[in-house]
ROROMI-94177 format. One record per residue: residue number from 1; residue in one letter; x, y, z of N, C-alpha, C, O in turn. Coordinates in steps of 0.05 Angstrom, whole numbers, plus 5000, padded with zeros to 4 digits. Layout:
BEGIN
SITE   n res  n_u  n_v  n_w ca_u ca_v ca_w  c_u  c_v  c_w  o_u  o_v  o_w
SITE NUM   a    X    Y    Z    X    Y    Z    X    Y    Z    X    Y    Z
...
This chain:
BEGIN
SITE   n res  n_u  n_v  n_w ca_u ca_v ca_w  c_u  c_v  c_w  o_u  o_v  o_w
SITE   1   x 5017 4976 5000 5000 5000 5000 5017 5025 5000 5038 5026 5014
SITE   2   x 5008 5046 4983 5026 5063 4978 5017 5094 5011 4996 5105 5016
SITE   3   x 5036 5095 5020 5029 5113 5046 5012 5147 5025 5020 5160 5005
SITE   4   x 4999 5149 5035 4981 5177 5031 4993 5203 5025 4987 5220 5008
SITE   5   x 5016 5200 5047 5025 5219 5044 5049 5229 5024 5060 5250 5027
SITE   6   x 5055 5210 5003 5077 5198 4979 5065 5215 4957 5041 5218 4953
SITE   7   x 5085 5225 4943 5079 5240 4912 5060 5229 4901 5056 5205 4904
SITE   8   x 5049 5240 4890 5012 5235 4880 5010 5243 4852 4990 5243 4838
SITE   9   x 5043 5254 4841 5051 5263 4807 5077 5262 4803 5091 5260 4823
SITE  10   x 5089 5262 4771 5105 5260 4774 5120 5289 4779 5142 5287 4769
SITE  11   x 5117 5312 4787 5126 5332 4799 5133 5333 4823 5156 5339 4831
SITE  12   x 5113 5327 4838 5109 5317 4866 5133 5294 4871 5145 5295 4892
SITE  13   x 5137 5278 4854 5155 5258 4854 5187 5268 4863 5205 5260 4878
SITE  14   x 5183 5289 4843 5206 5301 4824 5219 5320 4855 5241 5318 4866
SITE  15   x 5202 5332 4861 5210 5354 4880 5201 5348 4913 5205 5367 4928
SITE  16   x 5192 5329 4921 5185 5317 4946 5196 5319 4974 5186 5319 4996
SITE  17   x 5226 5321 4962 5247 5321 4989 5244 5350 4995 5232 5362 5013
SITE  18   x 5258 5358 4975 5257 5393 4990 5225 5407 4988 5226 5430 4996
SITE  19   x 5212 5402 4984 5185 5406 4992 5180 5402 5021 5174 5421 5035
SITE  20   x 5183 5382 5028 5177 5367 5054 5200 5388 5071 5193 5400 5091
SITE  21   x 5219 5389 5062 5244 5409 5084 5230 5433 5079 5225 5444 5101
SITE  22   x 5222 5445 5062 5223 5475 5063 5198 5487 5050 5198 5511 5051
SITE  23   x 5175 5475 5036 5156 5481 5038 5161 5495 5009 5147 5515 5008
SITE  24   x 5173 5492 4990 5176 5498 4967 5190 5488 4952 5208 5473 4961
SITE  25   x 5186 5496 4912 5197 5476 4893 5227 5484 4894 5235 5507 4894
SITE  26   x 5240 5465 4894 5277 5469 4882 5279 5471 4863 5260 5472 4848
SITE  27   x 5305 5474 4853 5319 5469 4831 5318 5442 4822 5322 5424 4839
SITE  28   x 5315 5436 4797 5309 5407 4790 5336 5389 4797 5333 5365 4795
SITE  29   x 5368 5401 4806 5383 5378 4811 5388 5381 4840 5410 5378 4852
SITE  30   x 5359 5388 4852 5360 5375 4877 5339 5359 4893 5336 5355 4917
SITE  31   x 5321 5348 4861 5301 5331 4865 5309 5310 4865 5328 5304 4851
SITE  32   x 5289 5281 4889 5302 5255 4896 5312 5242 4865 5335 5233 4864
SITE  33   x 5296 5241 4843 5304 5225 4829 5327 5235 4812 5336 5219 4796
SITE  34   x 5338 5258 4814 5363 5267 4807 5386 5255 4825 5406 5245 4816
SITE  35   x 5382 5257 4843 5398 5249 4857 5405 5222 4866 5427 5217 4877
SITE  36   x 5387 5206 4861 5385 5171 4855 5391 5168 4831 5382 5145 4825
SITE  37   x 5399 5176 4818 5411 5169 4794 5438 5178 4794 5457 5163 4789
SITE  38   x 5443 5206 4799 5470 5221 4793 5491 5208 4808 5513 5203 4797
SITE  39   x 5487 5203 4829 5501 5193 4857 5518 5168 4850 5542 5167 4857
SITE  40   x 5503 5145 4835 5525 5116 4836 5515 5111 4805 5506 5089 4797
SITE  41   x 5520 5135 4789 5520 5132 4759 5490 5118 4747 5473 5108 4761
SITE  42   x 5487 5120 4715 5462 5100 4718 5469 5073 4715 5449 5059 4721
SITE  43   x 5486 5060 4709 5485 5022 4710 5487 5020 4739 5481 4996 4743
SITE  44   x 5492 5029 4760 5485 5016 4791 5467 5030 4799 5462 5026 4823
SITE  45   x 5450 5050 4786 5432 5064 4793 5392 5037 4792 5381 5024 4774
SITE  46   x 5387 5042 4820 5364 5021 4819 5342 5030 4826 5346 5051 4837
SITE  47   x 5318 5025 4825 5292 5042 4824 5291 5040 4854 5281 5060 4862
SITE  48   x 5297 5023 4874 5302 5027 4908 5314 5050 4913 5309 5059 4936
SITE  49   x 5333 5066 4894 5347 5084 4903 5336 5104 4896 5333 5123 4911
SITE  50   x 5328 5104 4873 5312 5136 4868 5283 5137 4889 5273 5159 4895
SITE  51   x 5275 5120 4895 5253 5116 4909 5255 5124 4932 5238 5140 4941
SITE  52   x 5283 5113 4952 5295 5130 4968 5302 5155 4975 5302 5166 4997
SITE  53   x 5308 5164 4950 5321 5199 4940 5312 5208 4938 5318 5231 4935
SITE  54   x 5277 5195 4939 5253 5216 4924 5238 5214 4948 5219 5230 4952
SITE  55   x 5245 5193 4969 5221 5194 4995 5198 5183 4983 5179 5198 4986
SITE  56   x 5193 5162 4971 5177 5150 4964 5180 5121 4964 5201 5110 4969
SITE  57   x 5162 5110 4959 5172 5067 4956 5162 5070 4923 5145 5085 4913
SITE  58   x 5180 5048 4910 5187 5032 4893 5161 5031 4875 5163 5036 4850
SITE  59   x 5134 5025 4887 5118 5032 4876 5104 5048 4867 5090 5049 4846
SITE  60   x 5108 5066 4887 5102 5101 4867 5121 5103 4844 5110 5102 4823
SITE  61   x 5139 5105 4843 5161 5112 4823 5162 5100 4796 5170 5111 4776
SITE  62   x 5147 5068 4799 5137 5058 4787 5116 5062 4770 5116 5065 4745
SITE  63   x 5100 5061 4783 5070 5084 4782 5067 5110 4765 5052 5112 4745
SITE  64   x 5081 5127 4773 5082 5156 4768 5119 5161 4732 5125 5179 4716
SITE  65   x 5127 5141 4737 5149 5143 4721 5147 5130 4706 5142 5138 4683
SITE  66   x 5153 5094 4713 5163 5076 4708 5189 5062 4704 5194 5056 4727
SITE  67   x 5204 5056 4694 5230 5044 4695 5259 5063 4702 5256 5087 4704
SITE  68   x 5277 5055 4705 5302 5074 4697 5297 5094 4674 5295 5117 4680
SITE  69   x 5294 5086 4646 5300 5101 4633 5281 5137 4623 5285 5159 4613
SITE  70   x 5253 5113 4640 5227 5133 4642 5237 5155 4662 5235 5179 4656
SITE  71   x 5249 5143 4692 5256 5171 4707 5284 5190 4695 5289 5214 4700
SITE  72   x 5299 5170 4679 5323 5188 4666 5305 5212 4652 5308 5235 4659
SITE  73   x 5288 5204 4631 5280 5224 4616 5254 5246 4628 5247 5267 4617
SITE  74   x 5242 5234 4658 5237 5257 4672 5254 5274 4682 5247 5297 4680
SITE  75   x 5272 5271 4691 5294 5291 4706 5303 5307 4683 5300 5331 4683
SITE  76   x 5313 5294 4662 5323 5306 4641 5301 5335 4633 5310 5358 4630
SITE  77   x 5283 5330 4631 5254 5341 4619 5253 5371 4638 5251 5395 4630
SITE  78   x 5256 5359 4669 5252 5379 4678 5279 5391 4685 5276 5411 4700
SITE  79   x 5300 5386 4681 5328 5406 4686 5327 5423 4667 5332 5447 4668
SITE  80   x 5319 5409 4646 5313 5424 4603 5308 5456 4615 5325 5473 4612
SITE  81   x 5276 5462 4632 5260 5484 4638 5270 5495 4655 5276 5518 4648
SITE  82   x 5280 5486 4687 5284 5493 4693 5267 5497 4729 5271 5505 4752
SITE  83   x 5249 5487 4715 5230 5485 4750 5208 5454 4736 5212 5434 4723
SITE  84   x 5185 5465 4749 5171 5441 4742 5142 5457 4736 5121 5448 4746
SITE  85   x 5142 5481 4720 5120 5499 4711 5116 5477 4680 5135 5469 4666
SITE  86   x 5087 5470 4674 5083 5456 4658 5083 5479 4623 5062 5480 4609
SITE  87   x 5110 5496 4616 5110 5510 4600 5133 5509 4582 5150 5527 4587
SITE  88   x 5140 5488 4557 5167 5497 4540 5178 5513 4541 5172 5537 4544
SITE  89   x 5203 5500 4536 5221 5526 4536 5217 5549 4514 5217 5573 4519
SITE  90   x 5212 5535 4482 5200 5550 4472 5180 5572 4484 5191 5593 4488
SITE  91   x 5162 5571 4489 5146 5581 4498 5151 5602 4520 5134 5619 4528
SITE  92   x 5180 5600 4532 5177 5621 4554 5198 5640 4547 5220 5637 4536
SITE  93   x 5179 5673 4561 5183 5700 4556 5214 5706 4537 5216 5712 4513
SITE  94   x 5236 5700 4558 5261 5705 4549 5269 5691 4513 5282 5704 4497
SITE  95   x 5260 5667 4506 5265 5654 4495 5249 5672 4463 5259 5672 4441
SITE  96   x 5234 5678 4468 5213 5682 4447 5214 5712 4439 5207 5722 4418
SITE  97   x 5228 5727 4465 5243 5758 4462 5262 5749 4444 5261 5756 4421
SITE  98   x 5281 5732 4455 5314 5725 4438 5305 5725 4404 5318 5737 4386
SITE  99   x 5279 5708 4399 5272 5703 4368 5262 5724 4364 5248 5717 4346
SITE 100   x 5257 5754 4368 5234 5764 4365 5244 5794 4360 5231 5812 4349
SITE 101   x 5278 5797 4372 5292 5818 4371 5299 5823 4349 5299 5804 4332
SITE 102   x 5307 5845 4341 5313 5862 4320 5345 5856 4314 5354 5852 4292
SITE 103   x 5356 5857 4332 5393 5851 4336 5403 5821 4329 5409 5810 4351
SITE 104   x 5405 5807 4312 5402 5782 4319 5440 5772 4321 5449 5750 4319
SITE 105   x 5451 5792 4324 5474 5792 4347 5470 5795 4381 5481 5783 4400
SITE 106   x 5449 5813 4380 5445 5815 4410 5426 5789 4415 5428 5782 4438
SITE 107   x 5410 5774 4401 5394 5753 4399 5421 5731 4410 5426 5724 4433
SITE 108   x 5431 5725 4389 5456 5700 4394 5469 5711 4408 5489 5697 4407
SITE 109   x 5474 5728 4425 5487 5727 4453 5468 5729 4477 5476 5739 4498
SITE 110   x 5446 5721 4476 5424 5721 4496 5424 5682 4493 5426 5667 4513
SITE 111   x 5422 5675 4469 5423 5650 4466 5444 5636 4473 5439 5615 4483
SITE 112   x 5465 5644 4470 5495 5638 4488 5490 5634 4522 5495 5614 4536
SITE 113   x 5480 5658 4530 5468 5664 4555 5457 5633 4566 5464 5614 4580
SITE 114   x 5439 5640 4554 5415 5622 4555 5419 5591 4558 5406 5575 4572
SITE 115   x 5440 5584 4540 5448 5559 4540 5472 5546 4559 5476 5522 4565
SITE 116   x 5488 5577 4566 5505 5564 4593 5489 5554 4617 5496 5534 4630
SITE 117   x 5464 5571 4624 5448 5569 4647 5438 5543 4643 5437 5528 4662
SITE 118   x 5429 5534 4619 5422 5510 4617 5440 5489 4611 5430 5467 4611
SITE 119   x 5464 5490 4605 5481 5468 4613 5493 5462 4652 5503 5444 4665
SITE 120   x 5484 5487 4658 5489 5489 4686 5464 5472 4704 5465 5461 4726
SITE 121   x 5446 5474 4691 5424 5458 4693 5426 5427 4693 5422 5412 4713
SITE 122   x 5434 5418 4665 5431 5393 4658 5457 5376 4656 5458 5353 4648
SITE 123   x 5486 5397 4668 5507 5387 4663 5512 5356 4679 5522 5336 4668
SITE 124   x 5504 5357 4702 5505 5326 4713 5494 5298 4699 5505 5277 4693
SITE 125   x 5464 5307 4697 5456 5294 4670 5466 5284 4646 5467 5259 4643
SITE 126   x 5473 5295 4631 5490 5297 4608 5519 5285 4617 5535 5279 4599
SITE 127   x 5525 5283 4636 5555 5259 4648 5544 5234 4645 5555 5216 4632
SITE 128   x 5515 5232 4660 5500 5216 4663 5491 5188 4635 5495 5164 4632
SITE 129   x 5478 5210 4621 5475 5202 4591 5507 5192 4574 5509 5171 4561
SITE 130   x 5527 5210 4577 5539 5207 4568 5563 5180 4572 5576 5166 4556
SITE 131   x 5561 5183 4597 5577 5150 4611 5557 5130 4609 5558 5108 4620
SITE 132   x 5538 5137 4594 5513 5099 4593 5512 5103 4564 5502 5085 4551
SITE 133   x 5518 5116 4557 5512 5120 4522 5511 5089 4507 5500 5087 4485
SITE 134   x 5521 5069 4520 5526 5040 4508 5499 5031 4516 5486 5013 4505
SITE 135   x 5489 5045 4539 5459 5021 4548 5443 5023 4527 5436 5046 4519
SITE 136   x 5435 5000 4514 5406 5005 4496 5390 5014 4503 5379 5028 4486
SITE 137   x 5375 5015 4533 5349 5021 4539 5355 5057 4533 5337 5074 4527
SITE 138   x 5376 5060 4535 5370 5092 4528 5372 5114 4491 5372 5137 4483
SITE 139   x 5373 5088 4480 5383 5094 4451 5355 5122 4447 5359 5144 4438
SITE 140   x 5331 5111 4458 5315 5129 4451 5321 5157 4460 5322 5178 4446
SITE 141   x 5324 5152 4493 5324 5181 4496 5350 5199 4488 5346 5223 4487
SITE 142   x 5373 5189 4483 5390 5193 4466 5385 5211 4438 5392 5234 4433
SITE 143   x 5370 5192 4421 5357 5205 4398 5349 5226 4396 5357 5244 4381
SITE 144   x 5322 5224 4421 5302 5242 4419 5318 5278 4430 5313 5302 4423
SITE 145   x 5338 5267 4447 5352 5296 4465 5367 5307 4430 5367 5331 4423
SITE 146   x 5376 5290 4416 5396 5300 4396 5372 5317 4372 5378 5338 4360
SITE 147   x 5356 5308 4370 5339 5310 4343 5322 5333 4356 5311 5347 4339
SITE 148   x 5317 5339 4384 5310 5363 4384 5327 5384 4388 5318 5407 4391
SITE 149   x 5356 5377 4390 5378 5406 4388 5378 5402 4357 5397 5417 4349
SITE 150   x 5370 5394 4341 5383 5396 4310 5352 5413 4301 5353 5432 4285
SITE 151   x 5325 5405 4311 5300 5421 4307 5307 5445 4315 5305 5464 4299
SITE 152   x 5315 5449 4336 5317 5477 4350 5340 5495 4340 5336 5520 4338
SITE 153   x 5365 5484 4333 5387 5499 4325 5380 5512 4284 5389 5531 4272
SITE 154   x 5363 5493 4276 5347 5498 4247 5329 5527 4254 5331 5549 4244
SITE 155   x 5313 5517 4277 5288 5546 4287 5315 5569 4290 5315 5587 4273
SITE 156   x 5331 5569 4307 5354 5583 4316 5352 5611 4287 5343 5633 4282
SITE 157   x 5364 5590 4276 5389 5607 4249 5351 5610 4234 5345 5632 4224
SITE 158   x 5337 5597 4233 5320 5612 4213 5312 5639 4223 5315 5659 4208
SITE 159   x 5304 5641 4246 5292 5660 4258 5312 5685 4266 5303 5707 4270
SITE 160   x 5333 5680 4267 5356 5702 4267 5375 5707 4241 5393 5724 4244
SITE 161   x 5372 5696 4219 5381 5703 4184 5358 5697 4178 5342 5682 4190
SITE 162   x 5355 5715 4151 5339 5716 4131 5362 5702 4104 5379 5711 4088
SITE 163   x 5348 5677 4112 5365 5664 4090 5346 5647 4077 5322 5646 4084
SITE 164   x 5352 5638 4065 5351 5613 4050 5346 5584 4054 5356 5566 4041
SITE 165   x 5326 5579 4077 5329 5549 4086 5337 5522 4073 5348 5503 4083
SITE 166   x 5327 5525 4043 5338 5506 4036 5366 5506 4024 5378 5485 4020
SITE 167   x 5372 5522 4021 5402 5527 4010 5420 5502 4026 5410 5491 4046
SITE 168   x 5447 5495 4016 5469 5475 4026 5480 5504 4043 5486 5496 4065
SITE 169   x 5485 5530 4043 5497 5548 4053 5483 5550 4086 5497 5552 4106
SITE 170   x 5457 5547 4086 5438 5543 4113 5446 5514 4120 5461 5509 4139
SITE 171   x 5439 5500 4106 5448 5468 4115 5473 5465 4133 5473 5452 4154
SITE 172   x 5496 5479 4123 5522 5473 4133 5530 5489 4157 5547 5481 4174
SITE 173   x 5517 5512 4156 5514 5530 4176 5497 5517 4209 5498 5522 4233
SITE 174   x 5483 5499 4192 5464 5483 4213 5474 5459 4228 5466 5450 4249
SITE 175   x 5498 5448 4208 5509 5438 4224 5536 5437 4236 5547 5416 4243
SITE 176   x 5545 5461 4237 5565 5478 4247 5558 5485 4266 5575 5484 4284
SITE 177   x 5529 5499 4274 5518 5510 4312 5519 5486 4315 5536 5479 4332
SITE 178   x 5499 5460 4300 5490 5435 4311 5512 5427 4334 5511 5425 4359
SITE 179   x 5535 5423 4313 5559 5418 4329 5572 5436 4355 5581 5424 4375
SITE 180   x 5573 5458 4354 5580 5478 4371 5562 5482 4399 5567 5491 4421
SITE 181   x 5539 5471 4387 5519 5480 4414 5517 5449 4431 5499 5446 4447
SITE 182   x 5537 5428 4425 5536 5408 4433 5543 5400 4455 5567 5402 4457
SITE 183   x 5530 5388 4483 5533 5376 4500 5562 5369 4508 5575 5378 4527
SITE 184   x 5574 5345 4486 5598 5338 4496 5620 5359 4496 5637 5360 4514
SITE 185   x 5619 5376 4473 5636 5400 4473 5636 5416 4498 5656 5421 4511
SITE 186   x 5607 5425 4505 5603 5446 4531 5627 5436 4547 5649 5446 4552
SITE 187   x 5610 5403 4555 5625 5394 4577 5655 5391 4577 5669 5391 4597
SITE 188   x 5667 5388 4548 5696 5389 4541 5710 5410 4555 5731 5403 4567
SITE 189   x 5699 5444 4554 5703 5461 4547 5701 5472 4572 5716 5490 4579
SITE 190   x 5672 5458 4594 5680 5466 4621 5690 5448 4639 5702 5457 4658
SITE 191   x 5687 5427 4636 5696 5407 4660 5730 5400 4655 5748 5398 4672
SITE 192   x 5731 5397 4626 5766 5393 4615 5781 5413 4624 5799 5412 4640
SITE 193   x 5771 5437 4610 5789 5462 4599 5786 5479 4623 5800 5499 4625
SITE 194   x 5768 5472 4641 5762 5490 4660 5749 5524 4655 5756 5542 4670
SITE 195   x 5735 5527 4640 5721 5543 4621 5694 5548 4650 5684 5529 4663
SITE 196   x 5686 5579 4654 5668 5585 4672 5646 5573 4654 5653 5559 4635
SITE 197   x 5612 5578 4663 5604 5577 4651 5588 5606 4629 5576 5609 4608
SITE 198   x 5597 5621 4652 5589 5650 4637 5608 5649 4607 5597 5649 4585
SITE 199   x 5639 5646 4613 5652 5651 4588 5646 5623 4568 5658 5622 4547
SITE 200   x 5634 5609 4573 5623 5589 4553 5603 5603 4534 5609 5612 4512
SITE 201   x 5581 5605 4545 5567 5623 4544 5572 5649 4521 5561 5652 4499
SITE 202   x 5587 5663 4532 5591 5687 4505 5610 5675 4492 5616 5688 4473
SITE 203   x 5625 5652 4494 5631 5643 4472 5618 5633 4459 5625 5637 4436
SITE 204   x 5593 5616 4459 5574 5602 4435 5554 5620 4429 5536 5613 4414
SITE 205   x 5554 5645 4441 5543 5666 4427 5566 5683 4406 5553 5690 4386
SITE 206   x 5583 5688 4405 5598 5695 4390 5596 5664 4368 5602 5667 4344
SITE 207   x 5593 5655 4372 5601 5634 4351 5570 5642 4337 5569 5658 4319
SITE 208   x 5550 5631 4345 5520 5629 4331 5517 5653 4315 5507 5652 4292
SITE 209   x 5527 5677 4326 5528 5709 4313 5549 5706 4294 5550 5724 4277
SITE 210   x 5569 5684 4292 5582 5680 4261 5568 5674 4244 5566 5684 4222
SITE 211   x 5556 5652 4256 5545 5625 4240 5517 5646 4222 5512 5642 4198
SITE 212   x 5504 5665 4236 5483 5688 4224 5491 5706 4209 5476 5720 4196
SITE 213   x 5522 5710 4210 5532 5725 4195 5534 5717 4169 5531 5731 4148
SITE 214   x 5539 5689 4171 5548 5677 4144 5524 5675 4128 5526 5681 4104
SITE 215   x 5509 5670 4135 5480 5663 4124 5475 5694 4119 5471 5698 4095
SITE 216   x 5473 5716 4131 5466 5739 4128 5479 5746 4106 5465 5761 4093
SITE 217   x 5502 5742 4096 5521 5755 4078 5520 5734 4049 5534 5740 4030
SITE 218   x 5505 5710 4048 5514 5693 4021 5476 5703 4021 5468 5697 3999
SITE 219   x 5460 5712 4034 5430 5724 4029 5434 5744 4009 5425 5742 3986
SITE 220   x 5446 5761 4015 5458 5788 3995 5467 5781 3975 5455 5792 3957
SITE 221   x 5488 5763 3963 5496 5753 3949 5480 5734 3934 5491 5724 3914
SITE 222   x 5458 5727 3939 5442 5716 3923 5430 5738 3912 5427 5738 3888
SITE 223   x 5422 5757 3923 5407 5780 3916 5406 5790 3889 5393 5810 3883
């Protein structure tokens, strides 16, 4: 029998511990099932443990998630946002200013911004992912994390050049951020190189503000 007083969603799930301490939501890498996972990697990582981490039994977690790979891609989901407000990132204020500005230099350095805070977010994760990368059970969520930075880095450069989408000149440009705005690089760049994450940051905004440049300048040239 699951006790009454046990997460009743998977938010609730998500944020339980520090709820229970302090009467409000955390930061998502200091919810139980972040931390049952991050802690003894995911191949020794066991649904007893996140269950533990989360202040819940085995069967809620079950219940409300389902397996390892189901709570990997909840945690993931919610470090992405940033809290546990049911609203895309797309969709929120800052993000939709960045597409929406006139500067689309001052745009790709908001997006620079934007994406240090969120590797600061999901950087444990992304160790996470990245040291199980061999498990099958995660080929999916693997995929799905990659194929929406290649959707989003396409939205990126369309919405900040007036180019040409189908052109090979957009194409190659696309996958030049693709690459640059990449996970393993971040982490290269801060955990290797010892790189803050602010100066990450205006560095892959300086880069994206190339990458708009180029596209901005072979637009004219088609002209």
């Amino acid at each position: 029998m699951v006790d009454r007083d046990e997460p009743e969603s998977q938010e609730e799930l998500r944020f339980a511990p520090a709820r229970r301490a302090n009467g409000r939501n955390p930061s998502p890498d200091r919810a139980g099932g972040h931390r049952g996972i991050r802690s003894p990697g995911y191949p020794k990582t066991s649904i007893s443990g996140i269950a533990a981490a989360a202040e819940a039994s085995r069967e809620t977690v079950y219940h409300l998630l389902g397996g390892k790979p189901a709570v990997l891609k909840a945690c993931y989901d919610a470090a992405v946002v940033g809290d546990d407000l049911p609203v895309p990132v797309a969709d929120r204020d800052e993000y939709r200013a960045m597409l929406t500005a006139s500067d689309p230099v001052k745009s790709a350095q908001t997006y620079g911004r934007l994406s240090a805070q969120l590797i600061g977010r999901i950087g444990p994760l992304l160790r996470v992912l990245a040291d199980a990368a061999h498990e099958p059970e995660l080929a999916d969520l693997l995929a799905r994390t990659r194929e929406e930075r290649l959707v989003g880095t396409r939205l990126l450069l369309a919405r900040l050049a007036d180019a040409d989408t189908k052109s090979r000149t957009f194409a190659r440009a696309v996958d030049v951020a693709y690459a640059l705005i990449s996970p393993e690089l971040a982490l290269l760049l801060i955990e290797q190189r010892g790189w803050s994450l602010s100066a990450y940051g205006e560095w892959l905004g300086e880069q994206i503000a190339d990458q708009v440049h180029v596209l901005t300048e072979a637009a004219i040239d088609d002209r």
